[in-house]
N, CA, C and O atoms as CSV, one atom per row, in Angstrom:
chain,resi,resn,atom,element,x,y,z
A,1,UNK,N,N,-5.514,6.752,-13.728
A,1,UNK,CA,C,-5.565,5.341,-14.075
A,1,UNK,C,C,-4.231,4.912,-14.675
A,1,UNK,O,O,-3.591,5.680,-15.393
A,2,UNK,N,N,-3.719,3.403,-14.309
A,2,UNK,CA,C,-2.676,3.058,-14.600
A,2,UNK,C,C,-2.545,1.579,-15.478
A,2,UNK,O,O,-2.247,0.620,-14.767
A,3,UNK,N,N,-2.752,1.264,-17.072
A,3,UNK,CA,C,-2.925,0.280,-17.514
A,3,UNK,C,C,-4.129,-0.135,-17.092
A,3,UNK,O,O,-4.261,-1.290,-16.688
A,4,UNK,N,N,-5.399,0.924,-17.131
A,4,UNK,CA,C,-6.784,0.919,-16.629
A,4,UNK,C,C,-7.396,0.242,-15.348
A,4,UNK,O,O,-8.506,-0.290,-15.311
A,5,UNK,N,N,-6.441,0.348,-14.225
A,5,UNK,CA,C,-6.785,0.132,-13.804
A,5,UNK,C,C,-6.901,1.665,-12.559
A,5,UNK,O,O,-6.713,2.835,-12.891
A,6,UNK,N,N,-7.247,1.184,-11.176
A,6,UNK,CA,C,-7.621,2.679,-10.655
A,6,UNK,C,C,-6.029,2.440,-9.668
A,6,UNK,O,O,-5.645,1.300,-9.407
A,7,UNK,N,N,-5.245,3.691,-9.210
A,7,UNK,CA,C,-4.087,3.931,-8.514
A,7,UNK,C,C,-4.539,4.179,-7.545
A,7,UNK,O,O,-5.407,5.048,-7.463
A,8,UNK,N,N,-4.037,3.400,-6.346
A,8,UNK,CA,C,-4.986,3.683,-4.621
A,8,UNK,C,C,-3.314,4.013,-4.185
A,8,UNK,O,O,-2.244,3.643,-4.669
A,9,UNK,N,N,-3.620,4.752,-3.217
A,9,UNK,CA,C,-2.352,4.498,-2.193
A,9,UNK,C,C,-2.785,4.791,-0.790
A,9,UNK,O,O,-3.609,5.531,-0.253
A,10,UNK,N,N,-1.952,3.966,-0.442
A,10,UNK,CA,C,-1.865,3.454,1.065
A,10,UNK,C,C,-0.855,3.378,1.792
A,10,UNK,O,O,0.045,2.559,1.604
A,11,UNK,N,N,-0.887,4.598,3.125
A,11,UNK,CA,C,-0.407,5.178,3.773
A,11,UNK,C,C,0.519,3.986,5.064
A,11,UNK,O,O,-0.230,3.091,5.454
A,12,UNK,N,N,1.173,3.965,5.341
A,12,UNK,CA,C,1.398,3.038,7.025
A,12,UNK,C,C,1.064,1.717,6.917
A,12,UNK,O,O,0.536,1.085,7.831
A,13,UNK,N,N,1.419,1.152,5.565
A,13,UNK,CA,C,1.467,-0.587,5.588
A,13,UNK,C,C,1.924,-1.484,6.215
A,13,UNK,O,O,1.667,-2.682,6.095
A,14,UNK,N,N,3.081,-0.665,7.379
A,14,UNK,CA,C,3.113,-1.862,8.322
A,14,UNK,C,C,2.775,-1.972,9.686
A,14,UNK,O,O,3.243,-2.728,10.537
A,15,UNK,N,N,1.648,-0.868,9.802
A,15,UNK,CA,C,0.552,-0.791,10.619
A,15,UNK,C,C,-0.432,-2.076,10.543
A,15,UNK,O,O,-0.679,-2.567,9.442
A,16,UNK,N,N,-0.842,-2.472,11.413
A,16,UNK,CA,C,-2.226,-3.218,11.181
A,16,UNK,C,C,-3.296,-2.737,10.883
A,16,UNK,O,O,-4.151,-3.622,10.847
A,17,UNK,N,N,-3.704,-1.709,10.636
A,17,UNK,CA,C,-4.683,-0.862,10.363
A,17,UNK,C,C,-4.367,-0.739,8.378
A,17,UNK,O,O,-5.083,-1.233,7.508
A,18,UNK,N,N,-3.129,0.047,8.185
A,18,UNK,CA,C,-2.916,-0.139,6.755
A,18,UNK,C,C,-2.995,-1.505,6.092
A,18,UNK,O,O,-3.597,-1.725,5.041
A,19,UNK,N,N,-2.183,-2.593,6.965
A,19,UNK,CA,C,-2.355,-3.907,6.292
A,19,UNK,C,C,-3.621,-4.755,5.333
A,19,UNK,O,O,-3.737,-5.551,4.400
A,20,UNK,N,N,-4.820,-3.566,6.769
A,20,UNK,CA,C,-6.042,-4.347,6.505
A,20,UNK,C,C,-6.751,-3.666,5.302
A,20,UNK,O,O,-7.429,-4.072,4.358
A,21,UNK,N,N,-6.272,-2.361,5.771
A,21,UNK,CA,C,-6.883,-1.856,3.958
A,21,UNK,C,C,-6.129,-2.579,2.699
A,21,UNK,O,O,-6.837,-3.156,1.874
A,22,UNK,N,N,-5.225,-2.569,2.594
A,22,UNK,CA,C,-4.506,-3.478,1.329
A,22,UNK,C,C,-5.447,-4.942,1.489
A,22,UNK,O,O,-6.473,-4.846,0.815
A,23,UNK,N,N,-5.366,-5.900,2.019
A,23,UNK,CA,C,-5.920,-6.957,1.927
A,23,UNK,C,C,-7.347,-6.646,1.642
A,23,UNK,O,O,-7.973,-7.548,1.086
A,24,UNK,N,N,-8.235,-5.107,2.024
A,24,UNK,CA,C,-9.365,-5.720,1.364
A,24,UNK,C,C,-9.439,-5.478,-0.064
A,24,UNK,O,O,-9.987,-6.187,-0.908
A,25,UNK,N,N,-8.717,-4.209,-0.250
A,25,UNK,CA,C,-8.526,-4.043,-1.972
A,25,UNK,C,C,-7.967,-5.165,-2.889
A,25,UNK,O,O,-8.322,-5.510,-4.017
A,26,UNK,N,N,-6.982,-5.637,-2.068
A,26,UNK,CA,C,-7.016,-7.358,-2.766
A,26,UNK,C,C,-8.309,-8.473,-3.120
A,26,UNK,O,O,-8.481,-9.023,-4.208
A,27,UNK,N,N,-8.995,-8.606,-2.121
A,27,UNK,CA,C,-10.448,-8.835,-2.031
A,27,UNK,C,C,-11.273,-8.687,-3.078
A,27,UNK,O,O,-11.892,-9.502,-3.761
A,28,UNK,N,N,-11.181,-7.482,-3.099
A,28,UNK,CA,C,-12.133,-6.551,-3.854
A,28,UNK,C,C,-12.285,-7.151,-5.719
A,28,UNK,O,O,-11.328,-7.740,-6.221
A,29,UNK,N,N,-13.134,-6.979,-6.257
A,29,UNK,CA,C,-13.228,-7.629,-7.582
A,29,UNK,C,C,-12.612,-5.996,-8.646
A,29,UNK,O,O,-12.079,-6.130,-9.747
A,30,UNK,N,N,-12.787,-4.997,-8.173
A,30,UNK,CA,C,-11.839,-3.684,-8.664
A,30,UNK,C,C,-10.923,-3.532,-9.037
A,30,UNK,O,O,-10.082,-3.295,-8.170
A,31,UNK,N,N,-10.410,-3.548,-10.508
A,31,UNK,CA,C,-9.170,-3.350,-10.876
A,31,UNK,C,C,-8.398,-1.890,-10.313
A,31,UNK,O,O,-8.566,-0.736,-10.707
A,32,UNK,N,N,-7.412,-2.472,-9.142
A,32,UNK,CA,C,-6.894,-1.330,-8.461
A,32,UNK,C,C,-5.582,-2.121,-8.415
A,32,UNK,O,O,-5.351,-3.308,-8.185
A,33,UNK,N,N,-4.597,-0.809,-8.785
A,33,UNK,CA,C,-3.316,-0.695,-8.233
A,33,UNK,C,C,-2.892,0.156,-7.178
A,33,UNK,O,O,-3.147,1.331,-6.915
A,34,UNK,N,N,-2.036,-0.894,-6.517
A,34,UNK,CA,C,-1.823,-0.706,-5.407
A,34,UNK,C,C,-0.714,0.040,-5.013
A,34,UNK,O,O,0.336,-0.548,-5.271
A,35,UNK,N,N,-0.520,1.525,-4.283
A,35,UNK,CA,C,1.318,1.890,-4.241
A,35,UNK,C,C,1.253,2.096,-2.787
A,35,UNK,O,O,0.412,2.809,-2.241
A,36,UNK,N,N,2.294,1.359,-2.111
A,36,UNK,CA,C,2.406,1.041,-0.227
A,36,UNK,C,C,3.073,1.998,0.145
A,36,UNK,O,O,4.151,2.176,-0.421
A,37,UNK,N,N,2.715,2.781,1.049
A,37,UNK,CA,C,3.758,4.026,1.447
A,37,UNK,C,C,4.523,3.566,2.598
A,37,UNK,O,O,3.735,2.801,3.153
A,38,UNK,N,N,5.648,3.585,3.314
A,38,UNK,CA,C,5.828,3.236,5.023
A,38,UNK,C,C,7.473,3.614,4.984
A,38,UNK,O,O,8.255,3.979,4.106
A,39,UNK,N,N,7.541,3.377,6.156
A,39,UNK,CA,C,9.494,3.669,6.628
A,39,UNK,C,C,9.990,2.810,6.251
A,39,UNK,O,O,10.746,3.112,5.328
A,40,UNK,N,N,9.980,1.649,6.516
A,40,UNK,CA,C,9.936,0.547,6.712
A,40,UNK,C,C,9.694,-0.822,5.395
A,40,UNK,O,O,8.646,-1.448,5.234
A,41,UNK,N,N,11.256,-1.041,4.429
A,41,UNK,CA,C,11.081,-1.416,3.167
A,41,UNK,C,C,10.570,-2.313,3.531
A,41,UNK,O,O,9.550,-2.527,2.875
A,42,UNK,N,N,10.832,-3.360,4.668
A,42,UNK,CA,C,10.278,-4.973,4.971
A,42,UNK,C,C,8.795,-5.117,5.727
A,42,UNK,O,O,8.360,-5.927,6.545
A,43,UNK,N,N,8.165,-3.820,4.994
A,43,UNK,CA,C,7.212,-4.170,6.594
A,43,UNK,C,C,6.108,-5.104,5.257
A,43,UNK,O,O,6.126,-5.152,4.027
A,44,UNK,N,N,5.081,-5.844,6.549
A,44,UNK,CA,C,4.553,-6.991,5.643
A,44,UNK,C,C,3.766,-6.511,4.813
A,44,UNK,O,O,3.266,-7.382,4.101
A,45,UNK,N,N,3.307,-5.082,4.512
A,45,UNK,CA,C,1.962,-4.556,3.638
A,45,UNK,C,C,3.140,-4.709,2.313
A,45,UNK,O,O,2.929,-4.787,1.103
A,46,UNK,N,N,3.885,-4.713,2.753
A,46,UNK,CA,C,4.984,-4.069,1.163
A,46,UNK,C,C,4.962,-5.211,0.190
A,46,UNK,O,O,5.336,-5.083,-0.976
A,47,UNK,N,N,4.448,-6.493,0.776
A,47,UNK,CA,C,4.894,-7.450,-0.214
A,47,UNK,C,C,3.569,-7.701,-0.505
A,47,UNK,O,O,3.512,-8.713,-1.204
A,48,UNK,N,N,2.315,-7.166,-0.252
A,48,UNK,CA,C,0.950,-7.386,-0.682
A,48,UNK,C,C,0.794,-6.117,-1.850
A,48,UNK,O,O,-0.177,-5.976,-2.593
A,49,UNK,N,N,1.725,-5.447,-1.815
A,49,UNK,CA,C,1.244,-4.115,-2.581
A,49,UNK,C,C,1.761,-4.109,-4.398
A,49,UNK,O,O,2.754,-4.785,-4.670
A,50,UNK,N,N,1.281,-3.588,-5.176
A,50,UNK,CA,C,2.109,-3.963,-6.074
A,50,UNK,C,C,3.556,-2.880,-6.719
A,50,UNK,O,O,4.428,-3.033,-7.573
A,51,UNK,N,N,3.104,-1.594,-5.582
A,51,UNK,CA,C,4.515,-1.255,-6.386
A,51,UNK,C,C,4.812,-0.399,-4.442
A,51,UNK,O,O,3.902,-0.301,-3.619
A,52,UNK,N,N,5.861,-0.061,-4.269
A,52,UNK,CA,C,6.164,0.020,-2.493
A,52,UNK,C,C,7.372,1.227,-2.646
A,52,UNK,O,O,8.452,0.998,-3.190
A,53,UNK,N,N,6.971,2.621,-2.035
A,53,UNK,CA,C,7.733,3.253,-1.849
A,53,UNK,C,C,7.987,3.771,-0.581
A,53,UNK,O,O,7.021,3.918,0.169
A,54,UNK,N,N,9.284,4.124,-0.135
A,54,UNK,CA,C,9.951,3.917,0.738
A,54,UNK,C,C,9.988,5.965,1.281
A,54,UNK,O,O,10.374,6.844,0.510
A,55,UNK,N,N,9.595,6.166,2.412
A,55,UNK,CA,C,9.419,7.578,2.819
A,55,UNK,C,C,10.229,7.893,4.320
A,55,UNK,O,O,10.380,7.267,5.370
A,56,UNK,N,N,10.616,9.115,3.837
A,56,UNK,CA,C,11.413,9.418,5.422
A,56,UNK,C,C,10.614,9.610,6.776
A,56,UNK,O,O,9.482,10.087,6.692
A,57,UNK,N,N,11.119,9.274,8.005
A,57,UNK,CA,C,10.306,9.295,8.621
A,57,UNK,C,C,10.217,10.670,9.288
A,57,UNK,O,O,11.283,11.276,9.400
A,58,UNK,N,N,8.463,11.585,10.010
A,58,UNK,CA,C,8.507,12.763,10.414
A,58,UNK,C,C,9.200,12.427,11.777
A,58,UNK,O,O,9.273,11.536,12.623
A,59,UNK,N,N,9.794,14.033,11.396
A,59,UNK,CA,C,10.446,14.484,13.149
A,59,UNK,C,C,10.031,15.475,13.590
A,59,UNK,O,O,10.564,16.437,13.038
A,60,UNK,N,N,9.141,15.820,14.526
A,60,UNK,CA,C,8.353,16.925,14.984
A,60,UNK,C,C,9.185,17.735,15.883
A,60,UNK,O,O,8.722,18.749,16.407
């Protein structure tokens, strides 16, 4: 817990699939903080999230 509230994180925010999980935790009446994971500093989940870190991308 972070300033009591609960720490979620969320994987691929500028997926449409991640997007939609952030928007429902926004929704949600749950005090949750939010941390956006993705490649991608501009992608649109990043500016719904409240704190956005920035990850290298895999190379298989």
């Amino acid at each position: 817990m972070k300033n009591g509230k609960y720490c979620i994180a969320v994987m691929s925010i500028g997926s449409g699939i991640g997007q939609s999980v952030i928007h429902s935790c926004n929704l949600s009446t749950l005090p949750l903080y939010i941390i956006g994971f993705d490649i991608n500093p501009f992608a649109f989940g990043a500016y719904e999230c409240d704190d956005f870190v920035k990850i290298p991308p895999i190379n298989l």
